[in-house]
N, C-alpha and C positions, 0 to 999 in steps of 0.2 A: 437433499436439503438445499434449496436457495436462497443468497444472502444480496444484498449490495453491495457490489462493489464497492472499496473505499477510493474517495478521489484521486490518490496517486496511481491507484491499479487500473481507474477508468482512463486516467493519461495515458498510462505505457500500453495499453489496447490499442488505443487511437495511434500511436507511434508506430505499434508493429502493422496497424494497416495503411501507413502511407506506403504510396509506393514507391519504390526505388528508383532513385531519378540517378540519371547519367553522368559518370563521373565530370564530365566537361559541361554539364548546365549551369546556366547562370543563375545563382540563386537568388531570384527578387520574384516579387507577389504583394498580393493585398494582405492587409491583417484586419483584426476587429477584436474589440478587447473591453471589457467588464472591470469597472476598480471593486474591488472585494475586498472588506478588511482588513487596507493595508496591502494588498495581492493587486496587479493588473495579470488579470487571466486573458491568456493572449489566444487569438485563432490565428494560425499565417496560411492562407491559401498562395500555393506556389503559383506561377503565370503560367507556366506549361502543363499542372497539372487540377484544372479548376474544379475537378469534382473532390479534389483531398485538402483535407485539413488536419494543421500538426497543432497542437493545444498543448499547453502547459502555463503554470501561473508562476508569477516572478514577483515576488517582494517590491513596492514603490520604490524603496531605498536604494536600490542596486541598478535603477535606470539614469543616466545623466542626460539634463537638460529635460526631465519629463515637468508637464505639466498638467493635471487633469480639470484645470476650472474649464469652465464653459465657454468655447469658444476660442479655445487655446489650439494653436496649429505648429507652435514651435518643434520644430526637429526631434528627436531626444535619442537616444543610443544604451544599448544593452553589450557592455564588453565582458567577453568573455576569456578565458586562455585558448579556445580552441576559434575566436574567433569573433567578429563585432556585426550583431545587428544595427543596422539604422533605417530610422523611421520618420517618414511624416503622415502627416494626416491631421484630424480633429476631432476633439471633444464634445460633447453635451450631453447632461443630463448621467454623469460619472461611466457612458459608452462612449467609445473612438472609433474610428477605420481609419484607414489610409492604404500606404505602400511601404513594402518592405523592404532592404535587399541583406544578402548576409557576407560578410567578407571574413573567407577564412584568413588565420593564423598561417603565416608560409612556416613558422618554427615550432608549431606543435606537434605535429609528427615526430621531428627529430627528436625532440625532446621524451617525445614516448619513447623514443627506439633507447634511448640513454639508457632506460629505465627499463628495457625488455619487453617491450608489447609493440607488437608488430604494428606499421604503418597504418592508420586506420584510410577508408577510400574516402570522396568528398559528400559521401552521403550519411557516412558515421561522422566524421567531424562535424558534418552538420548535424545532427542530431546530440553528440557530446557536447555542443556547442549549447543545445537548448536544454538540457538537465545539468549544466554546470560544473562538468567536472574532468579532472585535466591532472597531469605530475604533482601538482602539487595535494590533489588528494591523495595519488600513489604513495608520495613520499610520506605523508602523515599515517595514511595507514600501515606501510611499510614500518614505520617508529612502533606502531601499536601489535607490531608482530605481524600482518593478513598482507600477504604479498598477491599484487594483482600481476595477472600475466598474461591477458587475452582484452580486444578490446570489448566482447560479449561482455566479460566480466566488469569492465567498467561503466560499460554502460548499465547494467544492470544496478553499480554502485550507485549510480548518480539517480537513476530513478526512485529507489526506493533508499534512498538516503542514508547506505551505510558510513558512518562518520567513523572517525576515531573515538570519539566520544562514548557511541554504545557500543562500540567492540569494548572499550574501556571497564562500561558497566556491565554488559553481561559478563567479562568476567571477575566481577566483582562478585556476582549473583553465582557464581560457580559452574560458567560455561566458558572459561578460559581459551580453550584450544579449539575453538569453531572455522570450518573452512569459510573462504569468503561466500560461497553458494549457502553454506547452513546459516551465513547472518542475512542473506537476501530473504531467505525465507523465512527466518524469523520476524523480517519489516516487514512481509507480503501480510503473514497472517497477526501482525500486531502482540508478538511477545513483547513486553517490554517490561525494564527491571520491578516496575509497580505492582504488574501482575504478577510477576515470580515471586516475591516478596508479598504479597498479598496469600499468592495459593501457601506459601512455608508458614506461612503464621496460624493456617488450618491443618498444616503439618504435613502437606505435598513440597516436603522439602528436598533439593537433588533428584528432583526429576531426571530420567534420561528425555532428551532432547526431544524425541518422537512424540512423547506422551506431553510434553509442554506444551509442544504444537498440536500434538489434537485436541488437546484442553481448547486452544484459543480456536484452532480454525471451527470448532462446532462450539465455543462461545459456553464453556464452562466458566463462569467467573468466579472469584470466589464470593459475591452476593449469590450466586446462584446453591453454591455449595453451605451456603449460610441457611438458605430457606429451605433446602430440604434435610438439613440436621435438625432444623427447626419442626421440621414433621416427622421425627422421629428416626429419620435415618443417619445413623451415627459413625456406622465403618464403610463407606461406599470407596472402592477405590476406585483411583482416575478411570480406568477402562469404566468402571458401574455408572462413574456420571458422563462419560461422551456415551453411552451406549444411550442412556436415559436422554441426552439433547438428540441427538439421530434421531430417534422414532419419537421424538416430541412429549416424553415424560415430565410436563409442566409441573407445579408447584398447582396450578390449577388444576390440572385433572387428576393427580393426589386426589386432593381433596373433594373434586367431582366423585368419583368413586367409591371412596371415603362413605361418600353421602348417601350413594347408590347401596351400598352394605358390604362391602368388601375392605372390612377393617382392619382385619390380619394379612393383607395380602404382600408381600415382597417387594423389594426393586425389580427383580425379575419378574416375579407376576405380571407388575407394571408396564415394562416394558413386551413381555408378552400379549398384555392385551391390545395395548398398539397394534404390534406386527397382525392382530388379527382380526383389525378393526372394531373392537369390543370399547365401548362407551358408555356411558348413559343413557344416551335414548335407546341404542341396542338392550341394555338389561331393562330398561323401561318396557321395551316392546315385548320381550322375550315372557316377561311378568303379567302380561295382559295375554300373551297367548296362552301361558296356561289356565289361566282362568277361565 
């Protein structure tokens, strides 16, 4: 089954293929940047490495001295904990370019080590540097109970944006005790308290963890599990509806089928006919050959 990617997961692709540049290179390049919804979505092409690009989109609000009117060349700067972008270049038509360079933090390292996570090298801090996050998420997530202890792990945080906030709410939702890797994965494939709270209300309540996530990574939602109680399927459990999105058991070909003469037929039937390529025009045809 193929999906699209969601925009943060198309970031952290783009990240794990820059290449790793030298701990003693000078971090300066060109950039080129989109304003989006309140977003400047940035590209920084490093100087030494002109076939890579590290992409990621940053909130207007959190750049200082930015201007995006037309024609605007003023400086502006991205401060981070682990570190300060500056930029010039120029604007038109809500697109920029220019040059970048990055100035690490000499005290964020230490500051991890305070906190138990080994010295990150100048190619993570650059990178930490551009998903935004530093001790002081350690600390807040540390408050929420999820102790970070590796810098994989952080950076994993910062890209898919585990807060304090949804460790908060999933254990509101009755997922309490989740390792920091089981909340990555829950931001990869998009659990979030809505949907959990959404599926309990059709009485997929206390999921184990696994089945919440194959619910969401094959896109069981609960409108989906609403339209096919609504044709008649009334006790499918979670395994019956991922089984039925995998081999493509729509609400439409229901009802295709349906139409075709296979009125009493099962969610298994259903899903059996899938796997064996069996359709409508196949029983259409099958109907003219015996004739």
């Amino acid at each position: 089954m193929t999906s699209r990617l969601p925009p943060w997961l198309t970031v952290f692709v783009m990240l794990l293929a820059l290449p790793v540049l030298a701990a003693d290179a000078q971090r300066t390049g060109t950039w080129g940047a989109v304003v989006r919804e309140q977003q400047l979505q940035l590209s920084l092409q490093p100087k030494d490495r002109p076939d890579s690009h590290h992409g990621f989109s940053v909130p207007l609000a959190d750049f200082q001295g930015l201007s995006t009117a037309d024609g605007s060349s003023a400086p502006f700067k991205l401060v981070r904990e682990a570190g300060t972008f500056d930029f010039e270049g120029q604007f038109k038509d809500g697109q920029g370019v220019g040059t970048w360079r990055f100035n690490p933090d000499a005290s964020y390292a230490k500051k991890l080590a305070e906190l138990g996570i080994p010295k990150p090298d100048a190619d993570e801090q650059f990178l930490l540097a551009s998903v935004n996050v530093g001790p002081k998420r350690v600390q807040a997530l540390a408050a929420s109970g999820q102790k970070v202890t590796t810098v994989e792990e952080l950076v994993h945080v910062g890209i898919f944006n585990v807060t304090p906030e949804y460790v908060r709410a999933m254990a509101a939702e009755g997922y309490p005790k989740l390792t920091v890797q089981q909340l990555v994965d829950c931001r990869i494939h998009n659990v979030t308290p809505e949907r959990i709270q959404g599926l309990a209300a059709l009485g997929f309540k206390g999921l184990p963890l696994d089945s919440l996530l194959s619910m969401s990574i094959h896109n069981v939602t609960p409108d989906f599990v609403k339209e096919m109680r609504g044709l008649g399927f009334q006790e499918l459990s979670a395994d019956d509806l991922v089984a039925m999105r995998i081999h493509g058991v729509t609400p439409a070909f229901v009802k295709e089928m349906r139409e075709a003469g296979y009125t009493n037929a099962t969610a298994d039937d259903f899903v059996s006919m899938r796997i064996h390529g069996i359709d409508s025009v196949f029983v259409r045809s099958m109907s003219k050959k015996r004739k």
